[in-house]
mmCIF file of the C-alpha atoms, coordinates in Angstrom:
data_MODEL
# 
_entry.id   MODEL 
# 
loop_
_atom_site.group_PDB 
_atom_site.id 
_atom_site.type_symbol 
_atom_site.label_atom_id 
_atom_site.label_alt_id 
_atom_site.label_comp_id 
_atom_site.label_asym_id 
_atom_site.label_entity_id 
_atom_site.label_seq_id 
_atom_site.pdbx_PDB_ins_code 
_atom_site.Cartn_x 
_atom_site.Cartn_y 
_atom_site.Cartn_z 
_atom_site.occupancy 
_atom_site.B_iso_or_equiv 
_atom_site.pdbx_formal_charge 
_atom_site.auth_seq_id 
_atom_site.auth_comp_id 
_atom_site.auth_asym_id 
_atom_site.auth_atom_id 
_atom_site.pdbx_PDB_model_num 
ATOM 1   C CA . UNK A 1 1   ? -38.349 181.574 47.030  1.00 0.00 ? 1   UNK A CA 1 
ATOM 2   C CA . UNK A 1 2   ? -42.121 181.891 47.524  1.00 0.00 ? 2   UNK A CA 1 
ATOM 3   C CA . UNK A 1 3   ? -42.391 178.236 46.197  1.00 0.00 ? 3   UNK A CA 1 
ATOM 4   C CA . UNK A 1 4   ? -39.543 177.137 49.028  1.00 0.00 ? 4   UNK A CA 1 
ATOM 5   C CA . UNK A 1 5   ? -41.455 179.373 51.810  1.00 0.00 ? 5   UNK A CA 1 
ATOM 6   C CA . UNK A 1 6   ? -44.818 177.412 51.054  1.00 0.00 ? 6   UNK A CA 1 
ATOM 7   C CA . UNK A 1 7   ? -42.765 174.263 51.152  1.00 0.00 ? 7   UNK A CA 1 
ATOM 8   C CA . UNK A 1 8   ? -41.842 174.731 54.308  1.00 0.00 ? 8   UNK A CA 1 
ATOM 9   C CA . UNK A 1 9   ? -45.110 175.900 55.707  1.00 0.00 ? 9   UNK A CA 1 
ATOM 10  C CA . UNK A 1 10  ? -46.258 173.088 54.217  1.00 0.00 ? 10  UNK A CA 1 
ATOM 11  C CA . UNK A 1 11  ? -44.313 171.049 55.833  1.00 0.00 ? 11  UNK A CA 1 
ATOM 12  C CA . UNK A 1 12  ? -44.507 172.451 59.401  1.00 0.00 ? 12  UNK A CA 1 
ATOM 13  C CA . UNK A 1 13  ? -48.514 172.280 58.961  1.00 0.00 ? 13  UNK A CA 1 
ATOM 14  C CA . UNK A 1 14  ? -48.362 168.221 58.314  1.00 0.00 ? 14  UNK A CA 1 
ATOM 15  C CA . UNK A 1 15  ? -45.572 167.852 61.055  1.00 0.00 ? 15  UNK A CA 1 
ATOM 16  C CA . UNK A 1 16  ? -47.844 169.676 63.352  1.00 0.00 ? 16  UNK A CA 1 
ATOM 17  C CA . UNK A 1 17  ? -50.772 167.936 62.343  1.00 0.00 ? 17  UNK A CA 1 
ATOM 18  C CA . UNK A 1 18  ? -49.501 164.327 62.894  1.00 0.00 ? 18  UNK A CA 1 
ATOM 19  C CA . UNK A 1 19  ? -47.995 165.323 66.137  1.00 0.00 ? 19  UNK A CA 1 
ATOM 20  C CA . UNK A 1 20  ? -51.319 166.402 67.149  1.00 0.00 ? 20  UNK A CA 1 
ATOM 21  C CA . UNK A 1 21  ? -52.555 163.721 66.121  1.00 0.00 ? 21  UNK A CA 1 
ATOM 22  C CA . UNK A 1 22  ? -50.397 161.360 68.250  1.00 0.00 ? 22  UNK A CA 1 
ATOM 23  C CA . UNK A 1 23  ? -51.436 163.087 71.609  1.00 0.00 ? 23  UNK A CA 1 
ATOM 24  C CA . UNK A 1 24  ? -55.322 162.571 70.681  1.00 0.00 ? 24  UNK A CA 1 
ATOM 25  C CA . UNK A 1 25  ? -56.564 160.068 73.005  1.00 0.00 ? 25  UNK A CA 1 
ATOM 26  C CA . UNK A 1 26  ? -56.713 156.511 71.680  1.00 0.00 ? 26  UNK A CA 1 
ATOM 27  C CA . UNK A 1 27  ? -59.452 153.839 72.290  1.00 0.00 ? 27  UNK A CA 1 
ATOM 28  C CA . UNK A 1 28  ? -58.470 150.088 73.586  1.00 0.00 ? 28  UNK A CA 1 
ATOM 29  C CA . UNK A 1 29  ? -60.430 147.020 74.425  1.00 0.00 ? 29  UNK A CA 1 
ATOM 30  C CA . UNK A 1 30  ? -59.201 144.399 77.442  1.00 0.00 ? 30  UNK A CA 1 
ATOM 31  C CA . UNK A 1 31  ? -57.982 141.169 75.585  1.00 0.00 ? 31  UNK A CA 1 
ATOM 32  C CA . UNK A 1 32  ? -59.253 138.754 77.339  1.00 0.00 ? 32  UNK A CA 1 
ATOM 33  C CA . UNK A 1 33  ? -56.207 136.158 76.055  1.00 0.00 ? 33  UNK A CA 1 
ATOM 34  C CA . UNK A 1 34  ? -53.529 137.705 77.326  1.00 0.00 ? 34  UNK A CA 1 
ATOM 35  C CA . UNK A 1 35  ? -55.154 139.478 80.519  1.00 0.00 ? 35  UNK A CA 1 
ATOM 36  C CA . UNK A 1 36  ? -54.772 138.233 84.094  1.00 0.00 ? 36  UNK A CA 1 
ATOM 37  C CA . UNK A 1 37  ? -57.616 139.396 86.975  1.00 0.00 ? 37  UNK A CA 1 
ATOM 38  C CA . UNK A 1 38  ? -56.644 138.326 89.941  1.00 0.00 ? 38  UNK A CA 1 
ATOM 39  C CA . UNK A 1 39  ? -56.808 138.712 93.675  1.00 0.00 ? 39  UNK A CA 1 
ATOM 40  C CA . UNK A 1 40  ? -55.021 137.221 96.801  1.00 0.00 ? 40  UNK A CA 1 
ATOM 41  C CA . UNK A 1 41  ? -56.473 137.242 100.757 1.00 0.00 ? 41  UNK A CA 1 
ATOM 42  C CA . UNK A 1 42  ? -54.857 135.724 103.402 1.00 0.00 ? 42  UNK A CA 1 
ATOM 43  C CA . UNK A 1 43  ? -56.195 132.240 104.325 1.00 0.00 ? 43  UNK A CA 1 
ATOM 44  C CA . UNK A 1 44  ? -55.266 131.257 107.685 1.00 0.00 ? 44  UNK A CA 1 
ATOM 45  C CA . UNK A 1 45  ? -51.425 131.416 107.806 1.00 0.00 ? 45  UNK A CA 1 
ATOM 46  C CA . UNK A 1 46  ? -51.033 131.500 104.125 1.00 0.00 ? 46  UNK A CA 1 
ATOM 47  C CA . UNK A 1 47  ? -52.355 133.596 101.176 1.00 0.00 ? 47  UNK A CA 1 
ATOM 48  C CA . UNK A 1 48  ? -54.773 132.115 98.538  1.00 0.00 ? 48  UNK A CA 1 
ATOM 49  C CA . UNK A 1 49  ? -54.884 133.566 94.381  1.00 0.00 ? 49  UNK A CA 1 
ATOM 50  C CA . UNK A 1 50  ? -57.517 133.739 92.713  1.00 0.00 ? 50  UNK A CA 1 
ATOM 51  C CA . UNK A 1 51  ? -58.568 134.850 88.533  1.00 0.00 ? 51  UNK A CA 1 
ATOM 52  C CA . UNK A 1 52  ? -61.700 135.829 86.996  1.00 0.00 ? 52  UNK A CA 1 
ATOM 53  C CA . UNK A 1 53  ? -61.910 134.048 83.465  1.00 0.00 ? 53  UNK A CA 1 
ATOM 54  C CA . UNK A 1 54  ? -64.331 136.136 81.580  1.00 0.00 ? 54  UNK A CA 1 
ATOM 55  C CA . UNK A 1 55  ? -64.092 140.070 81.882  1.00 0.00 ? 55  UNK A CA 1 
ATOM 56  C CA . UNK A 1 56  ? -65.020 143.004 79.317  1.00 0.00 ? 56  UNK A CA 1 
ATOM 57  C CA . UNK A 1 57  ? -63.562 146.165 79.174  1.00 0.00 ? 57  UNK A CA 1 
ATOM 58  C CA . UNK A 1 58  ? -62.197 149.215 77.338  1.00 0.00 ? 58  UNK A CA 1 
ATOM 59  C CA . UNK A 1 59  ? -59.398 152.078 78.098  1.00 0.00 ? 59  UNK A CA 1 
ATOM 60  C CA . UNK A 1 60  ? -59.501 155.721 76.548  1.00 0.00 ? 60  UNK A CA 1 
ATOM 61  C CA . UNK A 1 61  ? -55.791 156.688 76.939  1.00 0.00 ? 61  UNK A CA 1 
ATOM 62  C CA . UNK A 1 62  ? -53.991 159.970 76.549  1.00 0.00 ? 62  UNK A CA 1 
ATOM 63  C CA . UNK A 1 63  ? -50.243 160.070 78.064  1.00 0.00 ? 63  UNK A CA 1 
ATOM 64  C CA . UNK A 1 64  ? -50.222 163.628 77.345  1.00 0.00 ? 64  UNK A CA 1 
ATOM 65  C CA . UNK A 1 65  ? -53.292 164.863 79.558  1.00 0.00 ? 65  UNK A CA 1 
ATOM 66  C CA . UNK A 1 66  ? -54.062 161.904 82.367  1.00 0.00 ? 66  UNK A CA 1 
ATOM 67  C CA . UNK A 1 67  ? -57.525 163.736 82.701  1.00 0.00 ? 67  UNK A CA 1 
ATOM 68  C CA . UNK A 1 68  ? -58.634 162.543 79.607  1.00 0.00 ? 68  UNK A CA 1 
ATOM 69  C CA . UNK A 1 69  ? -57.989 158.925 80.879  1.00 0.00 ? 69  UNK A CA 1 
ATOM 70  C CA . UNK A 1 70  ? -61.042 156.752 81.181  1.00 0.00 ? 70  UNK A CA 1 
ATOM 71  C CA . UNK A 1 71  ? -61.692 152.867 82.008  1.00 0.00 ? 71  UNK A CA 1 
ATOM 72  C CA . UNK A 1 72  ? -64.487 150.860 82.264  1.00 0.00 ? 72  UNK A CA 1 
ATOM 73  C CA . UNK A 1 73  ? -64.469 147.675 83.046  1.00 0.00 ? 73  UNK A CA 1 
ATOM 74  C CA . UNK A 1 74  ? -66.864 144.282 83.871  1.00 0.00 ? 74  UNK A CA 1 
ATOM 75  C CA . UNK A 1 75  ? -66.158 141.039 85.755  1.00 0.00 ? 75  UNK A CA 1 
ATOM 76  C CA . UNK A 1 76  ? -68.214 137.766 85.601  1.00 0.00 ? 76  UNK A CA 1 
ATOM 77  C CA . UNK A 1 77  ? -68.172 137.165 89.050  1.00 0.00 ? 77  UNK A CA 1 
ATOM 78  C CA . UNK A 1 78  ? -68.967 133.376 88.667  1.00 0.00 ? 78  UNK A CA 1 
ATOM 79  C CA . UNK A 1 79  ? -66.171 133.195 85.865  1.00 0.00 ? 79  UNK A CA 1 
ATOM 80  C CA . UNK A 1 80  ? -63.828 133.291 89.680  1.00 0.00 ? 80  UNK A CA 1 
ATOM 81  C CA . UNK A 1 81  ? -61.143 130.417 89.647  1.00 0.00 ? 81  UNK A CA 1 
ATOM 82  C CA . UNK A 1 82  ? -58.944 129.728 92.908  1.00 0.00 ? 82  UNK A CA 1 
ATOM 83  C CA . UNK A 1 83  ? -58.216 126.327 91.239  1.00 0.00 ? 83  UNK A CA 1 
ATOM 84  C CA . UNK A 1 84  ? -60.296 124.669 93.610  1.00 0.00 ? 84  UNK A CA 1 
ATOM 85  C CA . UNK A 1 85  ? -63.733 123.630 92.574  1.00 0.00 ? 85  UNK A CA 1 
ATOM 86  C CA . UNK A 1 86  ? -65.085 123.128 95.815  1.00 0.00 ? 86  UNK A CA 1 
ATOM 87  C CA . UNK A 1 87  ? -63.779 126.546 97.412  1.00 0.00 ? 87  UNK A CA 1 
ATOM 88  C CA . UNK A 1 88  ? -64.866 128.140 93.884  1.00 0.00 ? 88  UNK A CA 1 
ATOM 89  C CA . UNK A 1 89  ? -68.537 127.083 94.261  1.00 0.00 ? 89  UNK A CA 1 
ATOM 90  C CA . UNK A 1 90  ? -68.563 128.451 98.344  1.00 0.00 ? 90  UNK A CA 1 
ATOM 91  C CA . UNK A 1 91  ? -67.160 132.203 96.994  1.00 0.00 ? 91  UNK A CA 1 
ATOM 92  C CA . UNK A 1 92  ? -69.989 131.984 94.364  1.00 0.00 ? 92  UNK A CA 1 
ATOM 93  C CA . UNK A 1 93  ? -72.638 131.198 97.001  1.00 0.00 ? 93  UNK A CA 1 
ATOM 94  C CA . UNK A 1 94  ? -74.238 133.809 99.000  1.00 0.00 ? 94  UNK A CA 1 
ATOM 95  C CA . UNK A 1 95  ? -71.533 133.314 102.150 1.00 0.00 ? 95  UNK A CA 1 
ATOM 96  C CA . UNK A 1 96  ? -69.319 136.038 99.203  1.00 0.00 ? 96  UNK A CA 1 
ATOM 97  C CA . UNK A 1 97  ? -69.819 137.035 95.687  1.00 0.00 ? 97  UNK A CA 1 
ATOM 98  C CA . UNK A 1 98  ? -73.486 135.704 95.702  1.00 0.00 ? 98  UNK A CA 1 
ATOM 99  C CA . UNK A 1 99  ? -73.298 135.083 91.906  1.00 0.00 ? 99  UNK A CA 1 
ATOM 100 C CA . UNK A 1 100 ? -76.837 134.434 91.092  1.00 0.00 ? 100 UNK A CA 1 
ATOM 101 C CA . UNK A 1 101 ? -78.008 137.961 92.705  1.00 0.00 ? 101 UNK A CA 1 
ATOM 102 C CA . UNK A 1 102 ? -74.543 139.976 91.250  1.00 0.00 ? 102 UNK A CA 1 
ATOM 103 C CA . UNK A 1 103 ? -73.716 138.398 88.676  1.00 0.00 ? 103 UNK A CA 1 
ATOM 104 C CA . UNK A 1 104 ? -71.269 141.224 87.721  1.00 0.00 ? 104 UNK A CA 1 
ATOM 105 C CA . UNK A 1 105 ? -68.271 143.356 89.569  1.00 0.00 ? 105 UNK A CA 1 
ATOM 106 C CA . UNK A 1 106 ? -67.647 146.591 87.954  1.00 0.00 ? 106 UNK A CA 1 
ATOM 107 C CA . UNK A 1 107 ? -65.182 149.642 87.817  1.00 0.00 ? 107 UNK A CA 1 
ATOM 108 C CA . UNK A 1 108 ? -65.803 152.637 86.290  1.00 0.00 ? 108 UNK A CA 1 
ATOM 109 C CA . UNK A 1 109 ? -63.125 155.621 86.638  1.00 0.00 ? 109 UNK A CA 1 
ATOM 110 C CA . UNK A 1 110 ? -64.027 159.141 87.846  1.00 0.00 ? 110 UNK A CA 1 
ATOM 111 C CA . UNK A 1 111 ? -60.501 160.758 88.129  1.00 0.00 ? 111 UNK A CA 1 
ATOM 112 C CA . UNK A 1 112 ? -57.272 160.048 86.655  1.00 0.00 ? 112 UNK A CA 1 
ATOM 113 C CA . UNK A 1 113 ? -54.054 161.636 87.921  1.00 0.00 ? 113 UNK A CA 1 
ATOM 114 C CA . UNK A 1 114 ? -50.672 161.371 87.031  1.00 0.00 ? 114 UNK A CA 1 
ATOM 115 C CA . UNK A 1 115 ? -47.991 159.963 89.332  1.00 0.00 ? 115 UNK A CA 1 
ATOM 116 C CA . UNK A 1 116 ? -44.688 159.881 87.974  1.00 0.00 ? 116 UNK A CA 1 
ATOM 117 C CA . UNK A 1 117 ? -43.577 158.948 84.438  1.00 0.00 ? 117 UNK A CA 1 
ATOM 118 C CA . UNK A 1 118 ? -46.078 156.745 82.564  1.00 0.00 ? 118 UNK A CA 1 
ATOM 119 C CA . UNK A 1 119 ? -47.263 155.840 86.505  1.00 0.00 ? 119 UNK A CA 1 
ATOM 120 C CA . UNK A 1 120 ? -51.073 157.433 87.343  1.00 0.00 ? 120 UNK A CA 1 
ATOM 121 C CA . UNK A 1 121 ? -53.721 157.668 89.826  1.00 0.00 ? 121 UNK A CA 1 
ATOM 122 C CA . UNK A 1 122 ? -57.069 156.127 88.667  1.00 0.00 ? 122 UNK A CA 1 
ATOM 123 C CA . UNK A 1 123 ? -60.394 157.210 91.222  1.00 0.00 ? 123 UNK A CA 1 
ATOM 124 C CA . UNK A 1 124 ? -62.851 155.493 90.592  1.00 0.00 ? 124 UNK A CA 1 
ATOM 125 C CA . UNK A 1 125 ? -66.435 153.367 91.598  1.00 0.00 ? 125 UNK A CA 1 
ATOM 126 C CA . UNK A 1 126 ? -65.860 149.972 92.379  1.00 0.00 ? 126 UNK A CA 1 
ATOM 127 C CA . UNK A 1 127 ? -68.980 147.990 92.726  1.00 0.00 ? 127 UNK A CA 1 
ATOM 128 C CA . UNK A 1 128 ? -69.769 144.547 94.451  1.00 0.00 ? 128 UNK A CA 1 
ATOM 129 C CA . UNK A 1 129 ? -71.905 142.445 95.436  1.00 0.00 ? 129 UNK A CA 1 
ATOM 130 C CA . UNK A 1 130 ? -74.256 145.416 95.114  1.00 0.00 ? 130 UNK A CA 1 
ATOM 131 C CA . UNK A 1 131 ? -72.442 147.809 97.689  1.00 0.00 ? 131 UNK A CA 1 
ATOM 132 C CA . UNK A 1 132 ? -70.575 150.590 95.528  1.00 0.00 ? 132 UNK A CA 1 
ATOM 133 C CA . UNK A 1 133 ? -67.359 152.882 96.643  1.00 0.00 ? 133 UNK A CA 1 
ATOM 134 C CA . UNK A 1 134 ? -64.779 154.651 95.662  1.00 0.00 ? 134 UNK A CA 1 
ATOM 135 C CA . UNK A 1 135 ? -61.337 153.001 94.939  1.00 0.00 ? 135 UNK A CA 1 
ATOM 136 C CA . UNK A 1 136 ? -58.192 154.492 93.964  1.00 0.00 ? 136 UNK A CA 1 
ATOM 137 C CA . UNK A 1 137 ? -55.805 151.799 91.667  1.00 0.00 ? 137 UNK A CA 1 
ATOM 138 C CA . UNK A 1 138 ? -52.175 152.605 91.189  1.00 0.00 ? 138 UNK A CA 1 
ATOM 139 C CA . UNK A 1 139 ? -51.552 151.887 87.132  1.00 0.00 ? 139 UNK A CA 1 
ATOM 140 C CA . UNK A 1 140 ? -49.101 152.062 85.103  1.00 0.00 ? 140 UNK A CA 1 
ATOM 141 C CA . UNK A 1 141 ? -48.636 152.382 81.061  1.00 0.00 ? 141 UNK A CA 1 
ATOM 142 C CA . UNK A 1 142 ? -46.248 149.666 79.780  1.00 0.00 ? 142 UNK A CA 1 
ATOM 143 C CA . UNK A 1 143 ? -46.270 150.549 76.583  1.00 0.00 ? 143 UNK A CA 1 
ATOM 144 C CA . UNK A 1 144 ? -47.970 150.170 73.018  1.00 0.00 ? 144 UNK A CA 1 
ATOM 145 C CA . UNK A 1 145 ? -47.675 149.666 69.598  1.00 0.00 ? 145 UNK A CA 1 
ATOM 146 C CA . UNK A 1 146 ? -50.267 150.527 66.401  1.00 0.00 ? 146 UNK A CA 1 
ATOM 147 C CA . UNK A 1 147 ? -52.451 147.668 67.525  1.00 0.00 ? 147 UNK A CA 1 
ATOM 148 C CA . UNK A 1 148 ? -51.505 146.571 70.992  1.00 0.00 ? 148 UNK A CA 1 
ATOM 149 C CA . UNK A 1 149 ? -51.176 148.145 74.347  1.00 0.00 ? 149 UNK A CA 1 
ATOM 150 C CA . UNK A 1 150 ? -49.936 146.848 77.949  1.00 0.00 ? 150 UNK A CA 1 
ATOM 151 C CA . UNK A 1 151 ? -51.364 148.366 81.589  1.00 0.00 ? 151 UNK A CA 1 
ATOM 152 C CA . UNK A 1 152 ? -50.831 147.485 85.148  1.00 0.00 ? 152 UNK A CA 1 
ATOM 153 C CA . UNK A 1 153 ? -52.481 148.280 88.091  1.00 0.00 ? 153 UNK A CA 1 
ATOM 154 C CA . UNK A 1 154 ? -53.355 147.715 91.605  1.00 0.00 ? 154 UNK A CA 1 
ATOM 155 C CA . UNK A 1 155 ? -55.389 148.204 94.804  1.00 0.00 ? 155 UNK A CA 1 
ATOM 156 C CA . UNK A 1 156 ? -56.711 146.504 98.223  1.00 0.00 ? 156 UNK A CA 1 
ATOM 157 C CA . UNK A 1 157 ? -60.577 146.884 99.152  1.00 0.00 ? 157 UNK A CA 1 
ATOM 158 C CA . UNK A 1 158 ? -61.364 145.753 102.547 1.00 0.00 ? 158 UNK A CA 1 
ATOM 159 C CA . UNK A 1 159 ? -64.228 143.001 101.489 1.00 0.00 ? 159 UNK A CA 1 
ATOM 160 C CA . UNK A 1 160 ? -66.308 143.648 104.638 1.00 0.00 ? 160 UNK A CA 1 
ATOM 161 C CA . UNK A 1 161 ? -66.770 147.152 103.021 1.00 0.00 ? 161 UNK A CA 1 
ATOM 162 C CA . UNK A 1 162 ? -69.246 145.348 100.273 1.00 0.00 ? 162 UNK A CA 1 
ATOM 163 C CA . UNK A 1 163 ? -70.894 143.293 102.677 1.00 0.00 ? 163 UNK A CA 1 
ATOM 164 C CA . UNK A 1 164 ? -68.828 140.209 102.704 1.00 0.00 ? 164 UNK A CA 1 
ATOM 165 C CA . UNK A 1 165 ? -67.927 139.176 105.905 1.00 0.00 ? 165 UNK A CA 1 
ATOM 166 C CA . UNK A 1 166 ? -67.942 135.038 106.161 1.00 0.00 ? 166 UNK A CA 1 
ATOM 167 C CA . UNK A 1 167 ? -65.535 134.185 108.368 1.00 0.00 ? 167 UNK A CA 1 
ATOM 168 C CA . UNK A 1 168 ? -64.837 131.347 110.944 1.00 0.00 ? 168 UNK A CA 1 
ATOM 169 C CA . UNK A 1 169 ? -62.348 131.351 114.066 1.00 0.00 ? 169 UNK A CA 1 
ATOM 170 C CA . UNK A 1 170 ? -59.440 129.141 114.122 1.00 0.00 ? 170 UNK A CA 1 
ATOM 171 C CA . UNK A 1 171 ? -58.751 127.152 117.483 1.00 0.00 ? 171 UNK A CA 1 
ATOM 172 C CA . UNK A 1 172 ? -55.343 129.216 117.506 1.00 0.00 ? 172 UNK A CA 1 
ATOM 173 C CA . UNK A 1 173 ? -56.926 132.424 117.931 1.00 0.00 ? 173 UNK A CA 1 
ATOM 174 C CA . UNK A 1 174 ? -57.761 134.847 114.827 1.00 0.00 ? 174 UNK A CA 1 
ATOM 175 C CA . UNK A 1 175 ? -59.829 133.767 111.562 1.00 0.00 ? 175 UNK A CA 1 
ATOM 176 C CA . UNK A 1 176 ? -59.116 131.694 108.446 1.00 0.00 ? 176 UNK A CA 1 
ATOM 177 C CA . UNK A 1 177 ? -59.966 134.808 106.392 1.00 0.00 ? 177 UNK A CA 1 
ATOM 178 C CA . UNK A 1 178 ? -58.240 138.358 106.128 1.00 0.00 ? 178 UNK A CA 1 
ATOM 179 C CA . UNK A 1 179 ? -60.403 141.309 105.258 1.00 0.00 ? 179 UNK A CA 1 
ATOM 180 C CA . UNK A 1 180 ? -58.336 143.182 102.931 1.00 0.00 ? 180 UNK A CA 1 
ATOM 181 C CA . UNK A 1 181 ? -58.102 141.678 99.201  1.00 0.00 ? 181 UNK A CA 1 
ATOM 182 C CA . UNK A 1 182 ? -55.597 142.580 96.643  1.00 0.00 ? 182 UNK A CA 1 
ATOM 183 C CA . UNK A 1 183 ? -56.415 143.127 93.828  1.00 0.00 ? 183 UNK A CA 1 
ATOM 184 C CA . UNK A 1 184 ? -53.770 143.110 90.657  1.00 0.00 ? 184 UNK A CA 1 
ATOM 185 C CA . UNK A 1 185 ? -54.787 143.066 86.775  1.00 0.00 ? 185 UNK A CA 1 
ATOM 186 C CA . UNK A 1 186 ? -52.016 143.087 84.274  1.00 0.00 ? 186 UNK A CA 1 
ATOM 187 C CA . UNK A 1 187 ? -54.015 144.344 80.907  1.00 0.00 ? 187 UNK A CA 1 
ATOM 188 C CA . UNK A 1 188 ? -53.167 143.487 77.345  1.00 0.00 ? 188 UNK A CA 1 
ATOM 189 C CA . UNK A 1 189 ? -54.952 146.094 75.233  1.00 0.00 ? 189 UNK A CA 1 
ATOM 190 C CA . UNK A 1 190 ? -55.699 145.715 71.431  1.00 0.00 ? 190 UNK A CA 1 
ATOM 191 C CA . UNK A 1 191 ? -56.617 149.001 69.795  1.00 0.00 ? 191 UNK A CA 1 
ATOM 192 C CA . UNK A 1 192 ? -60.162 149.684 68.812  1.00 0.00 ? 192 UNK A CA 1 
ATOM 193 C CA . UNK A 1 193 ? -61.352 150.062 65.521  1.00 0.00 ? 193 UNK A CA 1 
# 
């Protein structure tokens, strides 16, 4: 009986244990294969896409306790591709992203909040082209395995806020550029060793 009774404590103990162990926060890095950074601003009567190509980052994650949620993450702000060299080379010229001056576009969280099922709240400083403030992205957890881990999110920054403000009137009235910028990154994660 007292073999039976240890047994189960025993038992309970590991089952406790691992369970614990599957609410400790884990650590993931941004693959930057199967990530997309992208953005979209309205261009005259039309909106125009662009990616960033190279980007570093990591994600501490815990779904049990959001406030234990972390991200930091780096853009190479000259890696930006609209798929049009010529337009490319003008937002890496001082007129925008001013590449050669800030070379890099950062985020680092502050706060994270959770808003619904697997859905959260990430506060946080956004910094470019040297002007830093606080953003707030709407993410979401998509899911994960032992290795591999999937995260949306998304936000609009009014550009004039970081000292971008190139613009030109059109003959119709208006400009060819909108201020606010959207801002989406859908996030493959691989889990850190």
């Amino acid at each position: 009986m007292k073999l039976a009774f240890r047994s189960l404590v025993a038992s309970l103990a590991l089952a406790l244990s691992a369970s614990l162990a599957a609410a400790a926060p884990s650590n993931w890095t941004i693959d930057g294969v199967h990530t997309d950074v992208s953005f979209e601003v309205k261009h005259m009567f039309s909106k125009v896409r662009g990616v960033f190509r190279e980007f570093t980052g990591t994600i501490v994650f815990d779904a049990e306790n959001a406030s234990k949620i972390s991200v930091d993450a780096s853009v190479n702000a000259a890696s930006v591709d609209t798929g049009n060299e010529k337009r490319d080379g003008h937002l890496r010229s001082a007129d925008f992203f001013e590449t050669e001056k800030f070379p890099t576009i950062t985020f680092k969280s502050k706060k994270v909040e959770a808003a619904g099922k697997n859905k959260y709240k990430v506060t946080g400083d956004f910094t470019m082209h040297g002007v830093t403030k606080s953003v707030v992205f709407d993410a979401e957890f998509l899911g994960a395995n032992e290795k591999k881990g999937g995260f949306s999110a998304r936000t609009t920054i009014n550009r004039k806020d970081y000292g971008i403000v190139w613009n030109r009137a059109l003959d119709t009235g208006g400009f060819v550029l909108g201020d606010d910028v959207d801002i989406v990154l859908n996030l493959q994660v691989n889990k850190a060793q």
